[in-house]
TIVO-2410 file (N, C-alpha, C; in nm, 3 decimals):
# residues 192
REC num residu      c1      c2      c3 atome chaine
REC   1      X -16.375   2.585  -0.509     N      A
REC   1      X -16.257   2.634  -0.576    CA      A
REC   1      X -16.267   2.784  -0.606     C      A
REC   2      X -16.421   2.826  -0.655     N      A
REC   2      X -16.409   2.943  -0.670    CA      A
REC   2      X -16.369   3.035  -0.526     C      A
REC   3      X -16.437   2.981  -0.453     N      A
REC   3      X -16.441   3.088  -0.308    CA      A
REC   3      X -16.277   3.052  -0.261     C      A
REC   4      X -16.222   2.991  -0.300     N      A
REC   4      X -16.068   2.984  -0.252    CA      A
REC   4      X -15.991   3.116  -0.326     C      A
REC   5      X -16.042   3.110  -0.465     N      A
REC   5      X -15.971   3.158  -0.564    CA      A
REC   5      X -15.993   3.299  -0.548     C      A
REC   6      X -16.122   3.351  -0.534     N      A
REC   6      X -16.154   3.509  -0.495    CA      A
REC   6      X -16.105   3.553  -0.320     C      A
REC   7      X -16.070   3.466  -0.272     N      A
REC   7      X -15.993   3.454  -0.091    CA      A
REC   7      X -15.834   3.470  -0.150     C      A
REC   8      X -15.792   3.427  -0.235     N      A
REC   8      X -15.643   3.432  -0.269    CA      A
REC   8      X -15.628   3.566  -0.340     C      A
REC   9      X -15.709   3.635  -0.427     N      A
REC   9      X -15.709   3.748  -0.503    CA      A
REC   9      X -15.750   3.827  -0.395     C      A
REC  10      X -15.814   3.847  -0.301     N      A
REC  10      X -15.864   3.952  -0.193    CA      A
REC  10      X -15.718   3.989  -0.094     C      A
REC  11      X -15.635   3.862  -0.091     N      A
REC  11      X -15.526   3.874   0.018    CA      A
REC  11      X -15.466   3.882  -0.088     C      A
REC  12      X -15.391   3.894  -0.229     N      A
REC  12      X -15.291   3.961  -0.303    CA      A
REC  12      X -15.328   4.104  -0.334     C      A
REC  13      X -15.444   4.132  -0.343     N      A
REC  13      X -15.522   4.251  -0.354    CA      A
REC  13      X -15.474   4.374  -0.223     C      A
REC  14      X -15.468   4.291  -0.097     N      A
REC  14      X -15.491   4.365   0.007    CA      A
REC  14      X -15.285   4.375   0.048     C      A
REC  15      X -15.254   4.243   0.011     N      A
REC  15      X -15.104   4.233   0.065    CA      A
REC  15      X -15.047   4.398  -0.012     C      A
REC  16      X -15.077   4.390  -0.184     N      A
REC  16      X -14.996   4.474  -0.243    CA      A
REC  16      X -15.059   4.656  -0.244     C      A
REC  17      X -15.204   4.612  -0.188     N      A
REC  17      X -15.244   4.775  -0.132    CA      A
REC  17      X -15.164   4.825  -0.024     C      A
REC  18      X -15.117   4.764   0.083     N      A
REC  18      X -15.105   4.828   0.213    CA      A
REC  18      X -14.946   4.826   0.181     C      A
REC  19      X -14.880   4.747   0.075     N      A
REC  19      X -14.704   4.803   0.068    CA      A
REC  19      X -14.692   4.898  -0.019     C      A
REC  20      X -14.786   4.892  -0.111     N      A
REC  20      X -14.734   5.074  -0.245    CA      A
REC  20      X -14.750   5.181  -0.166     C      A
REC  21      X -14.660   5.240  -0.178     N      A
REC  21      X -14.682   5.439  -0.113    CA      A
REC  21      X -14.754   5.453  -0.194     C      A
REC  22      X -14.833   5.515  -0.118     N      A
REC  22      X -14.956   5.601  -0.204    CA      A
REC  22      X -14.915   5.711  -0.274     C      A
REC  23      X -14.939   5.780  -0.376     N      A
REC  23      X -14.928   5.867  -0.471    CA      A
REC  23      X -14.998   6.037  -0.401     C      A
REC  24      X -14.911   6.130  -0.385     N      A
REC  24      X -14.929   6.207  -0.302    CA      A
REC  24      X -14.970   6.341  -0.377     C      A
REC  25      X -15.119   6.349  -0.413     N      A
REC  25      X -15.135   6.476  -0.502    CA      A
REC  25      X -15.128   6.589  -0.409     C      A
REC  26      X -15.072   6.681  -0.478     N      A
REC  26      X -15.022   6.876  -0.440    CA      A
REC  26      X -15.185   6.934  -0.505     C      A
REC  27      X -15.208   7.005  -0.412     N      A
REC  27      X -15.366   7.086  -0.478    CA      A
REC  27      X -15.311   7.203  -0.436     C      A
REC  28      X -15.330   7.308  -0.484     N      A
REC  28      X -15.344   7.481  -0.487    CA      A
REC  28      X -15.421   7.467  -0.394     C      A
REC  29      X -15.457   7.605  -0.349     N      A
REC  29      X -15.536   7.684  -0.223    CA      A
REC  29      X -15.730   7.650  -0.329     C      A
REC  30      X -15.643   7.739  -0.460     N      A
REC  30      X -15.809   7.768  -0.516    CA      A
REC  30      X -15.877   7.585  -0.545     C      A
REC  31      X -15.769   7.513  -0.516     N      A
REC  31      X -15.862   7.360  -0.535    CA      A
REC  31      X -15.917   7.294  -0.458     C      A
REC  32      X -15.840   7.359  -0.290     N      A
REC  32      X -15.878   7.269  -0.220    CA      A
REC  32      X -16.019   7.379  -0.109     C      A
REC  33      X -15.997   7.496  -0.200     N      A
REC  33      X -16.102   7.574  -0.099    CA      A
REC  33      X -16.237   7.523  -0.051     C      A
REC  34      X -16.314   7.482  -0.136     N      A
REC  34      X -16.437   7.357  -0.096    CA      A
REC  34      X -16.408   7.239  -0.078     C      A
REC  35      X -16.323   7.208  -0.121     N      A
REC  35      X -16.315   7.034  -0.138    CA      A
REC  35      X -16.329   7.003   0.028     C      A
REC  36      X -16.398   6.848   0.018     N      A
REC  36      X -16.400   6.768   0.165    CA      A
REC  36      X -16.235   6.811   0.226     C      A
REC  37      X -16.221   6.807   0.347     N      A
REC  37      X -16.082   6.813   0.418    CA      A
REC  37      X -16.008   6.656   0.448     C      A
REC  38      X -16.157   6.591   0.479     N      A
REC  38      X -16.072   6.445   0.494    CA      A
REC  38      X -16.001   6.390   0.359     C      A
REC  39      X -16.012   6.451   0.229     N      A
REC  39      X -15.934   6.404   0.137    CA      A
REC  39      X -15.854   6.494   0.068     C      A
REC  40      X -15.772   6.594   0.177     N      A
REC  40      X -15.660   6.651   0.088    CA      A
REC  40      X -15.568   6.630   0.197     C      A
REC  41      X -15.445   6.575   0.128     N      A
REC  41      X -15.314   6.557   0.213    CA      A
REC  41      X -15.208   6.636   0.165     C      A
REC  42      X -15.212   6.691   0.075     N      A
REC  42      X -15.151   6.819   0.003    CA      A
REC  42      X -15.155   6.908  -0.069     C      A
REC  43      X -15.109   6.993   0.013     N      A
REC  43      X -15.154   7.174  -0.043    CA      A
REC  43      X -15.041   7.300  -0.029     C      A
REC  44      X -15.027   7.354  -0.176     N      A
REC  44      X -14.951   7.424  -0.174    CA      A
REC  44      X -15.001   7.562  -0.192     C      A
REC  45      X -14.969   7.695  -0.124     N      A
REC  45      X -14.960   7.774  -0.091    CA      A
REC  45      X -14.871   7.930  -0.154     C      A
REC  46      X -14.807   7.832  -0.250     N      A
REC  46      X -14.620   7.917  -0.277    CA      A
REC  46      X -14.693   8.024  -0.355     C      A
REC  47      X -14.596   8.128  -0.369     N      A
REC  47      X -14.594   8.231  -0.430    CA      A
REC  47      X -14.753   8.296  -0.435     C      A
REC  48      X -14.845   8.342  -0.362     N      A
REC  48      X -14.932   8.413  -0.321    CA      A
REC  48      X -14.921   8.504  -0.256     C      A
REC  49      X -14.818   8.565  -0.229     N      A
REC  49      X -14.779   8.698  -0.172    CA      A
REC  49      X -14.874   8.723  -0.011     C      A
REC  50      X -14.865   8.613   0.032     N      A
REC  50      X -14.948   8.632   0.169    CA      A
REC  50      X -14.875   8.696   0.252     C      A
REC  51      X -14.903   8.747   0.361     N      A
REC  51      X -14.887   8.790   0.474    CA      A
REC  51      X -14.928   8.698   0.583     C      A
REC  52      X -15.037   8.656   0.588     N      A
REC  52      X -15.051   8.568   0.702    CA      A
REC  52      X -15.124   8.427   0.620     C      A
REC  53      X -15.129   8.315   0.658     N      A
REC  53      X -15.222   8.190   0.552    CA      A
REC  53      X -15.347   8.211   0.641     C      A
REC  54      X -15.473   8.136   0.558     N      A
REC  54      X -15.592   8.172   0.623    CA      A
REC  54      X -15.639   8.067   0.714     C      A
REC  55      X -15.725   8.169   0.761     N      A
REC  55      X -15.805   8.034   0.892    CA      A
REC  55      X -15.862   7.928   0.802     C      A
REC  56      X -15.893   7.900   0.707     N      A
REC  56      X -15.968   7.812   0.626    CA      A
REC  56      X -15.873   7.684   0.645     C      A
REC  57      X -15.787   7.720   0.652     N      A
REC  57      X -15.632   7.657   0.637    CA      A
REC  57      X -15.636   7.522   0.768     C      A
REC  58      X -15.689   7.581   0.884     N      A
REC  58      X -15.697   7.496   1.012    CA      A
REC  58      X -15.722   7.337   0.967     C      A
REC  59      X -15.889   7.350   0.860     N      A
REC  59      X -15.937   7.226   0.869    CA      A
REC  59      X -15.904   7.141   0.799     C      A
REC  60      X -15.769   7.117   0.726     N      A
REC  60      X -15.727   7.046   0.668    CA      A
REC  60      X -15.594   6.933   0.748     C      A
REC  61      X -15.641   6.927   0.848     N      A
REC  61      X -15.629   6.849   0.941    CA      A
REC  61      X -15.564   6.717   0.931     C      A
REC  62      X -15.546   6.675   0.818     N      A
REC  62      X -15.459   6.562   0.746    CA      A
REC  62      X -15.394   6.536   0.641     C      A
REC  63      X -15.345   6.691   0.635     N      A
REC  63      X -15.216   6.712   0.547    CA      A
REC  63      X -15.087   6.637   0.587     C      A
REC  64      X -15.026   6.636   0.490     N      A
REC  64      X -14.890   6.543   0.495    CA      A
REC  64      X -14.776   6.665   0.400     C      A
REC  65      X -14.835   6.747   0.366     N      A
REC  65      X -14.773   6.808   0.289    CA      A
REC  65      X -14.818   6.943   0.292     C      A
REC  66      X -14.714   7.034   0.331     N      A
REC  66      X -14.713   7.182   0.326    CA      A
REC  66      X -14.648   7.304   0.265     C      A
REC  67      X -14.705   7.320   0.168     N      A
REC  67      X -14.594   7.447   0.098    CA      A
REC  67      X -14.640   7.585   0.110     C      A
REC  68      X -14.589   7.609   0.174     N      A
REC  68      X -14.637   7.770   0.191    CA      A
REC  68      X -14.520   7.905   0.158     C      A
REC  69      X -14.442   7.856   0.062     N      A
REC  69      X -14.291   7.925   0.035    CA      A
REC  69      X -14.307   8.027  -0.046     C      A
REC  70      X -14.234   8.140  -0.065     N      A
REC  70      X -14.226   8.226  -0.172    CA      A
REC  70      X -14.389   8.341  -0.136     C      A
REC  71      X -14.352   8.368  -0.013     N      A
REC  71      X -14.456   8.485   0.075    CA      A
REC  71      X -14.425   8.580   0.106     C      A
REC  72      X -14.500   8.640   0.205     N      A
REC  72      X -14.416   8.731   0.274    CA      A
REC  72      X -14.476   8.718   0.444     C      A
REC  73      X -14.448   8.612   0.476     N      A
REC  73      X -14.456   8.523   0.624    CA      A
REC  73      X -14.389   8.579   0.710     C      A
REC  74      X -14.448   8.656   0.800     N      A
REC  74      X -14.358   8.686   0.945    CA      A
REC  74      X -14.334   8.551   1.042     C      A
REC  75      X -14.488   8.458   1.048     N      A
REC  75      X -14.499   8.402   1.155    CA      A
REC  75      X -14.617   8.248   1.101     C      A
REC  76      X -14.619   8.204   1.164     N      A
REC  76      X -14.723   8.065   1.128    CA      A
REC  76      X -14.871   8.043   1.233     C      A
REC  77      X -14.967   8.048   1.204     N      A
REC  77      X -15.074   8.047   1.292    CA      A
REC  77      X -15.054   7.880   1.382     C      A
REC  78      X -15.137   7.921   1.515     N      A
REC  78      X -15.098   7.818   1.612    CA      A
REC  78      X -15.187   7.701   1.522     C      A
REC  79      X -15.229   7.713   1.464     N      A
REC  79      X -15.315   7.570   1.387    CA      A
REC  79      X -15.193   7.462   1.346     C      A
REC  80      X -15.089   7.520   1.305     N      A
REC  80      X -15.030   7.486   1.204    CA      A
REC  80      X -14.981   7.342   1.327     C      A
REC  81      X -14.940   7.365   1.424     N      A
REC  81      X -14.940   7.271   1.532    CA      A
REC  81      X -15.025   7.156   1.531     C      A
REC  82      X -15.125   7.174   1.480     N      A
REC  82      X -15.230   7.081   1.482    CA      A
REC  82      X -15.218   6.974   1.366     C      A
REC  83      X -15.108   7.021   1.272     N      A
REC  83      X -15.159   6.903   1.151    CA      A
REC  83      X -15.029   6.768   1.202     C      A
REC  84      X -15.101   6.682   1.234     N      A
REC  84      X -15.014   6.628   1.324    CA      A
REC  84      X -14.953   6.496   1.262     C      A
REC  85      X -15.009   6.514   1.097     N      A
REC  85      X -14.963   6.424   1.028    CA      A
REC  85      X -14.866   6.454   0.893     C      A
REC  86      X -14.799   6.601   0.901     N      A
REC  86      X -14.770   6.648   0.865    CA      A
REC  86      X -14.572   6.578   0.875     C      A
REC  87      X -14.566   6.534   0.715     N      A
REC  87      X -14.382   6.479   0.703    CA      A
REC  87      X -14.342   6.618   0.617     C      A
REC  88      X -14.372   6.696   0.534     N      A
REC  88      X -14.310   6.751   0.437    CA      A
REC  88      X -14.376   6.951   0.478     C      A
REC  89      X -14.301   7.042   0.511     N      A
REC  89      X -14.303   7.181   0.567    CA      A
REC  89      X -14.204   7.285   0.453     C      A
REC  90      X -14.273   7.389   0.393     N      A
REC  90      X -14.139   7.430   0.337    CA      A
REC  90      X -14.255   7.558   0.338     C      A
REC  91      X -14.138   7.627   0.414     N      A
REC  91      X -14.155   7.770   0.426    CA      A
REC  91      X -14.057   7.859   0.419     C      A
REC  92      X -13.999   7.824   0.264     N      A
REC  92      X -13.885   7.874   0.232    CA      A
REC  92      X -13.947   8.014   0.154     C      A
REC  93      X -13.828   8.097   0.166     N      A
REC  93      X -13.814   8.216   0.103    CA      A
REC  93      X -13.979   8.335   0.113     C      A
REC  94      X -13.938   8.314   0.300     N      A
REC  94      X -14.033   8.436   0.361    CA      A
REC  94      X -13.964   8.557   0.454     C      A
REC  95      X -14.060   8.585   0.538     N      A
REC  95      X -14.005   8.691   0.626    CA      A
REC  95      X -13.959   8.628   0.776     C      A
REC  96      X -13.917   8.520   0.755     N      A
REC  96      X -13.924   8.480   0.937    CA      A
REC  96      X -13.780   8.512   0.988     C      A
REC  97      X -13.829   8.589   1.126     N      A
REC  97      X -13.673   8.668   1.172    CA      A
REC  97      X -13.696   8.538   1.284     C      A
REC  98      X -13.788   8.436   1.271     N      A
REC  98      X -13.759   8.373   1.397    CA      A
REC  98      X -13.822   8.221   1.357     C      A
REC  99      X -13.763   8.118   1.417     N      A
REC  99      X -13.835   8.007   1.382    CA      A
REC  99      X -13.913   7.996   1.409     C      A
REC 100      X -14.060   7.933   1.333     N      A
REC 100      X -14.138   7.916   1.422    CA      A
REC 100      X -14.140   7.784   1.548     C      A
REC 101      X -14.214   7.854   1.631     N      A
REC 101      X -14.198   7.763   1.762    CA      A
REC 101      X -14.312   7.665   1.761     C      A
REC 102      X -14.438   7.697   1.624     N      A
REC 102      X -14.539   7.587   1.635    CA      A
REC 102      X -14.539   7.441   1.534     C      A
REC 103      X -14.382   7.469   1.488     N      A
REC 103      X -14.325   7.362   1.414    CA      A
REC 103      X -14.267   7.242   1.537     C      A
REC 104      X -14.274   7.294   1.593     N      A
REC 104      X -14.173   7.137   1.715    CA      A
REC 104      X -14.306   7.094   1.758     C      A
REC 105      X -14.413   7.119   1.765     N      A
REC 105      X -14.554   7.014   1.754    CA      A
REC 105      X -14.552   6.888   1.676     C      A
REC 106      X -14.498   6.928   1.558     N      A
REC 106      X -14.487   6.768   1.465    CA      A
REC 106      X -14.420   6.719   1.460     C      A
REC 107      X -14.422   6.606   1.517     N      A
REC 107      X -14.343   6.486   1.551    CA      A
REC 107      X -14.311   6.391   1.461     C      A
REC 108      X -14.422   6.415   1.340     N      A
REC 108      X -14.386   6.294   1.230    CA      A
REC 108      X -14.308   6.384   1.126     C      A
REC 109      X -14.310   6.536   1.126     N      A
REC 109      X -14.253   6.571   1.041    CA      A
REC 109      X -14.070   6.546   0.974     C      A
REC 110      X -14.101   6.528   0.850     N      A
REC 110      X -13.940   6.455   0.828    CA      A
REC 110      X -13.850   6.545   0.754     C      A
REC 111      X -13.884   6.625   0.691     N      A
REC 111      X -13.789   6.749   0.561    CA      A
REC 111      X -13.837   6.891   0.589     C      A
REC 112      X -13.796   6.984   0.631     N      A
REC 112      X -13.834   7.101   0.701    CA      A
REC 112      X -13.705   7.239   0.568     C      A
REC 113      X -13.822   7.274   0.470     N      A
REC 113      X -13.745   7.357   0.411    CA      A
REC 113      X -13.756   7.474   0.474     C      A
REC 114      X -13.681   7.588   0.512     N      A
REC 114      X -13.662   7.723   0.570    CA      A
REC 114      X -13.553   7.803   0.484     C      A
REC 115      X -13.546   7.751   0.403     N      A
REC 115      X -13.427   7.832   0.326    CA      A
REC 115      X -13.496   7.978   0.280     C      A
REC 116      X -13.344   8.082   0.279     N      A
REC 116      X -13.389   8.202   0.271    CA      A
REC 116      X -13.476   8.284   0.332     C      A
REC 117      X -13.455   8.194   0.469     N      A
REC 117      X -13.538   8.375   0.596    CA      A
REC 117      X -13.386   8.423   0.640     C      A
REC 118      X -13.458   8.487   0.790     N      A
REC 118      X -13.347   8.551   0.850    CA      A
REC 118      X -13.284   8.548   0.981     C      A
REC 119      X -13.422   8.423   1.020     N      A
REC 119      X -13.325   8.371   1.185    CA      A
REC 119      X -13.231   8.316   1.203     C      A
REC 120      X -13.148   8.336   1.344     N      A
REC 120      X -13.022   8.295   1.310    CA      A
REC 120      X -12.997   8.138   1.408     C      A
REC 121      X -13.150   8.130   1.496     N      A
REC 121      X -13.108   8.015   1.571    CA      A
REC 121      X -13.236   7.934   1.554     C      A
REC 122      X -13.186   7.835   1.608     N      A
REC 122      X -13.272   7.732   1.577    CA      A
REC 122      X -13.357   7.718   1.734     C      A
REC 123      X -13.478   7.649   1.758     N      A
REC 123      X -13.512   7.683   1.910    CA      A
REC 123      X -13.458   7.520   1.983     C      A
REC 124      X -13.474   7.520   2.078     N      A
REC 124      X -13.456   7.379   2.158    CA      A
REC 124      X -13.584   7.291   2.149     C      A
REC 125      X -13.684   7.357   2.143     N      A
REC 125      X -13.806   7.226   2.111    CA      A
REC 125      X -13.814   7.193   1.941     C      A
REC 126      X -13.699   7.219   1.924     N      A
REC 126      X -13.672   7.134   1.751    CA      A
REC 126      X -13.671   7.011   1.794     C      A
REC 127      X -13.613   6.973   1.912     N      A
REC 127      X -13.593   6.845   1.932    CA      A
REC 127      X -13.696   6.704   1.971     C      A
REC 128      X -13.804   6.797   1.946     N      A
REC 128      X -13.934   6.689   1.932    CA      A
REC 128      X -13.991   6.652   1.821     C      A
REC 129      X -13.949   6.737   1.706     N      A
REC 129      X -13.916   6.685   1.545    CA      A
REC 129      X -13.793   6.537   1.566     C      A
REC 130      X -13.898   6.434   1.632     N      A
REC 130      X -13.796   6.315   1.664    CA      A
REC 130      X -13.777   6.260   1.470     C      A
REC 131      X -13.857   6.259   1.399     N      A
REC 131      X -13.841   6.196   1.264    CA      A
REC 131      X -13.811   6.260   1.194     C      A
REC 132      X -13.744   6.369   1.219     N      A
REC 132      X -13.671   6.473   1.089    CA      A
REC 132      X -13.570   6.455   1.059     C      A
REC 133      X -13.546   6.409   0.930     N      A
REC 133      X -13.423   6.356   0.855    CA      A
REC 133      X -13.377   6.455   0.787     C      A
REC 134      X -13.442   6.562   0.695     N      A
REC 134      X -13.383   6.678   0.627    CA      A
REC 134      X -13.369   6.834   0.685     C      A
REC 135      X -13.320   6.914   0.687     N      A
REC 135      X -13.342   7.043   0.703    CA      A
REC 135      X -13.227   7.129   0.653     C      A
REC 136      X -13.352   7.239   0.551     N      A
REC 136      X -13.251   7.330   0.381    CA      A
REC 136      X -13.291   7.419   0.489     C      A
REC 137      X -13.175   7.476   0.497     N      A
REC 137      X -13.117   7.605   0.583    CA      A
REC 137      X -13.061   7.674   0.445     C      A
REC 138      X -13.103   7.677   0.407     N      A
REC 138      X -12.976   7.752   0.276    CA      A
REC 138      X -12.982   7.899   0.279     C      A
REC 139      X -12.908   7.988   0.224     N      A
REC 139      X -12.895   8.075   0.275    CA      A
REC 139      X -12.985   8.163   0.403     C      A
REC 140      X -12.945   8.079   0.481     N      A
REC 140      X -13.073   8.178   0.583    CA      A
REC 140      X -12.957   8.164   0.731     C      A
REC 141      X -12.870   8.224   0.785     N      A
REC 141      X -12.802   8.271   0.832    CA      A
REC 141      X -12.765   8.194   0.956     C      A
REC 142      X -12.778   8.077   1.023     N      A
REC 142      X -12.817   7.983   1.130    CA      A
REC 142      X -12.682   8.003   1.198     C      A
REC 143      X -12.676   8.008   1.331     N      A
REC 143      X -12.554   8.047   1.367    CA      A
REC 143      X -12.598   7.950   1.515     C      A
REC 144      X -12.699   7.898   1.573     N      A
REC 144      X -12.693   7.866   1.692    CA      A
REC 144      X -12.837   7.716   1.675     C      A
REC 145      X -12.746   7.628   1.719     N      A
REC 145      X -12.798   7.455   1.701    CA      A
REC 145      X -12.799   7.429   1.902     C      A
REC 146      X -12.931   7.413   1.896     N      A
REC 146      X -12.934   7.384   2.077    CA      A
REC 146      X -12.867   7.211   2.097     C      A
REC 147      X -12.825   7.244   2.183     N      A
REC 147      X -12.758   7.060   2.206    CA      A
REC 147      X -12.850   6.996   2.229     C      A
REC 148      X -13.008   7.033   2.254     N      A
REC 148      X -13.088   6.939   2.234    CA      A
REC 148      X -13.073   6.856   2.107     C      A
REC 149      X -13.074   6.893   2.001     N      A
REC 149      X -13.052   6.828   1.871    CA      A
REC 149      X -12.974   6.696   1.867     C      A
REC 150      X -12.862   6.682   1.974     N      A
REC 150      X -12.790   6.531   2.024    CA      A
REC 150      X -12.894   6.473   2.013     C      A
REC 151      X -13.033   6.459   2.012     N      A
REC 151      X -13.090   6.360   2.070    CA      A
REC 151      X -13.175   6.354   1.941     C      A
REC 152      X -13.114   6.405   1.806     N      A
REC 152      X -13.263   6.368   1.665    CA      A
REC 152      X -13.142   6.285   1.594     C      A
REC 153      X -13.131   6.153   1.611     N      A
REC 153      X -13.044   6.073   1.574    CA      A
REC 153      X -13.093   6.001   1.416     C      A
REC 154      X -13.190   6.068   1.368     N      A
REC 154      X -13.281   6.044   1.211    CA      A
REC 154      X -13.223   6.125   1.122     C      A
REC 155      X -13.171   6.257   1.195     N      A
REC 155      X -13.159   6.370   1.128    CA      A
REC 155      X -13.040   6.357   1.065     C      A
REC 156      X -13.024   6.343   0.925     N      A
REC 156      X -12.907   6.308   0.855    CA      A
REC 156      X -12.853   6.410   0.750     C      A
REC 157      X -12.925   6.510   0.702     N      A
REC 157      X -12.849   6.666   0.646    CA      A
REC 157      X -12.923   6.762   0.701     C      A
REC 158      X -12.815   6.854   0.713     N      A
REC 158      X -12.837   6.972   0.696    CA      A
REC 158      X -12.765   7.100   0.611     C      A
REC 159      X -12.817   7.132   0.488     N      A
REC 159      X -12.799   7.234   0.411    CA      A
REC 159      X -12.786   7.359   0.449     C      A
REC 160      X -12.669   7.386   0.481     N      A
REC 160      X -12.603   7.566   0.522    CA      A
REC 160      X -12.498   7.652   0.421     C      A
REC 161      X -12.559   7.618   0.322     N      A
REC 161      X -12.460   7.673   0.201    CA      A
REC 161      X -12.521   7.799   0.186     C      A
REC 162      X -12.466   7.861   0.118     N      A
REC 162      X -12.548   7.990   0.047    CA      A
REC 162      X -12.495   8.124   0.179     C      A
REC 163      X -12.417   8.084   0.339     N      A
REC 163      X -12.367   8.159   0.397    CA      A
REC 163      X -12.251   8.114   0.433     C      A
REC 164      X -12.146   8.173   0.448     N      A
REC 164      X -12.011   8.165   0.439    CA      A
REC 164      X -11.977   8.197   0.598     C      A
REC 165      X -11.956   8.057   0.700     N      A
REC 165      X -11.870   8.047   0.814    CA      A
REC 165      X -11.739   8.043   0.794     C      A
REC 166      X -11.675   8.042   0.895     N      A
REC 166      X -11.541   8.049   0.916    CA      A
REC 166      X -11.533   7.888   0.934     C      A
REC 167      X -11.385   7.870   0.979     N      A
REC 167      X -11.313   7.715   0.987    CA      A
REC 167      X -11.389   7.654   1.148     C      A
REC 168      X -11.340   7.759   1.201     N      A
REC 168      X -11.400   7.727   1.362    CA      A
REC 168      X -11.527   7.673   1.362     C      A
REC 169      X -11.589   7.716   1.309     N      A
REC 169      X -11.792   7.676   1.274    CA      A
REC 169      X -11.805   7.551   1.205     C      A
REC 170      X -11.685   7.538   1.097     N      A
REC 170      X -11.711   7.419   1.031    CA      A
REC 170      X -11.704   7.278   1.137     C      A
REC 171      X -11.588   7.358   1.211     N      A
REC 171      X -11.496   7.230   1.306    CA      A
REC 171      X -11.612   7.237   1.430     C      A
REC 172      X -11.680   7.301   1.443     N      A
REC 172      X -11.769   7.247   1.588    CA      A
REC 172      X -11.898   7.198   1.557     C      A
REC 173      X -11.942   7.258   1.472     N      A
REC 173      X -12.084   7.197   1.402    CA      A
REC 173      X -12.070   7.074   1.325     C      A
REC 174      X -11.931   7.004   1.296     N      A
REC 174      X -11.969   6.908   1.241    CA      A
REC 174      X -11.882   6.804   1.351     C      A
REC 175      X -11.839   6.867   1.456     N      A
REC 175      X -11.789   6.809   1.595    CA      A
REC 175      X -11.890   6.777   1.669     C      A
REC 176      X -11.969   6.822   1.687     N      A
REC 176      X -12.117   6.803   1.789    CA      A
REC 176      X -12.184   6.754   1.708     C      A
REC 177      X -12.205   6.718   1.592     N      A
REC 177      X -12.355   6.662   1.501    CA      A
REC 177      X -12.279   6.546   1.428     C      A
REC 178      X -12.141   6.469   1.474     N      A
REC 178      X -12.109   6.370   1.367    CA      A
REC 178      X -12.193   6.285   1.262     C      A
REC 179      X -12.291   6.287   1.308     N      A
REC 179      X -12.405   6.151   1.226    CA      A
REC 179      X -12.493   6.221   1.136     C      A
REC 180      X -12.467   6.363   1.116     N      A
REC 180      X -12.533   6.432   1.000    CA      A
REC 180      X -12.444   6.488   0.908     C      A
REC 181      X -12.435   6.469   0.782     N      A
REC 181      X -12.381   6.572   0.684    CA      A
REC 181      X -12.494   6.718   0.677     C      A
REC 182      X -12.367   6.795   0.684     N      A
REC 182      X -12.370   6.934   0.629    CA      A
REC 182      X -12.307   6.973   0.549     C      A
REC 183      X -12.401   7.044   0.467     N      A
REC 183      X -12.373   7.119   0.330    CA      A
REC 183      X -12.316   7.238   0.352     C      A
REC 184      X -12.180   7.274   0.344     N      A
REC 184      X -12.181   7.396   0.370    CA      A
REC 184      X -12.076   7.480   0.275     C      A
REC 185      X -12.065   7.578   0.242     N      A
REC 185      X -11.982   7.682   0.169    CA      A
REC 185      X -11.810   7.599   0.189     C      A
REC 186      X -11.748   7.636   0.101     N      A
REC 186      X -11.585   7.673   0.144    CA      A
REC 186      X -11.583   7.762   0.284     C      A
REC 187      X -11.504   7.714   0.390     N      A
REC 187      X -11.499   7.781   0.486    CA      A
REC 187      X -11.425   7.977   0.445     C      A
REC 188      X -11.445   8.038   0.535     N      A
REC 188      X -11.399   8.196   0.501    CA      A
REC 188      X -11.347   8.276   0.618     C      A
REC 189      X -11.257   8.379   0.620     N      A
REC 189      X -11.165   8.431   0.738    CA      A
REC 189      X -11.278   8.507   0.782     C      A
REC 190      X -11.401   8.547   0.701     N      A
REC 190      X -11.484   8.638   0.734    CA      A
REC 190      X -11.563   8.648   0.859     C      A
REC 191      X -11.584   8.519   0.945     N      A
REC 191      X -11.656   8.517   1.088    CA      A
REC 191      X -11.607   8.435   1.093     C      A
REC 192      X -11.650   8.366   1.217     N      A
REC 192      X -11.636   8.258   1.346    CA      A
REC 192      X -11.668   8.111   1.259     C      A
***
């Protein structure tokens, strides 16, 4: 009876481990600088006035979570490609005149903040971000969506407020992307 009874508590034990989401701690740079790599899945970065993030940065290899916002970011090192378990990216409010191109590496990634740079297009290998459901464009100027994007059928907002299109922009971007809401301004006579 006993060995039944500790066999029934091992499989309620194990049933209700593997359905709770796990609890997803955020560590600073200065916490996770020594720490083992196999046990940080999130690390934030924000407001450190970087210029570039560091190579130290590579071996954290099973992040799920990336904040690197509130910089002064031209560009993203090719590592950043590598974290391949990476759902959550926010590299909002930097210097990027261009997307980066080593973001369409992650495939599991799902919420992609970019709000407040200054590129205006998005690239065509976005479209291997097959599990991306969010993307905050907010004020950051986006003027060109590759028709690859037909094919991220997960992808359900996109946030373009904070810049003011015209009617025409409203009517084709939400003509070509029916299955996503966009956030966007009151339309304006001011552009296209």
């Amino acid at each position: 009876m006993k060995k039944r009874f500790a066999l029934f508590c091992l499989l309620i034990n194990s049933y209700w481990g593997f359905n709770q989401e796990h609890t997803l701690n955020i560590y600073s740079w200065e916490q996770v600088k020594n720490a083992n790599p196999d046990t940080i899945f999130g690390v934030s970065l924000s407001k450190l006035k970087l210029e570039q993030l560091p190579e130290e940065l590579a071996k954290f290899t099973k992040l799920e979570y990336l904040d690197v916002s509130k910089n002064k970011l031209t560009e993203l090192p090719t590592f950043v490609g590598d974290f391949s378990n990476l759902k959550v990216l926010d590299f909002s409010k930097n210097e990027f005149a261009v997307f980066p191109v080593e973001i369409c590496k992650l495939t599991h990634l799902q919420q992609i903040a970019a709000n407040r740079n200054t590129f205006d297009q998005l690239p065509t290998c976005i479209v291997y971000c097959k599990e991306l459901r969010s993307l905050d464009l907010w004020d950051t100027p986006v003027f060109g969506f590759p028709d690859s994007m037909q094919e991220m059928k997960n992808l359900k907002l996109i946030d373009l407020q904070g810049v003011r299109y015209g009617p025409a922009f409203h009517k084709e971007i939400q003509a070509k992307f029916p299955w996503i809401e966009f956030k966007l301004d009151p339309p304006c006579d001011c552009m296209k």
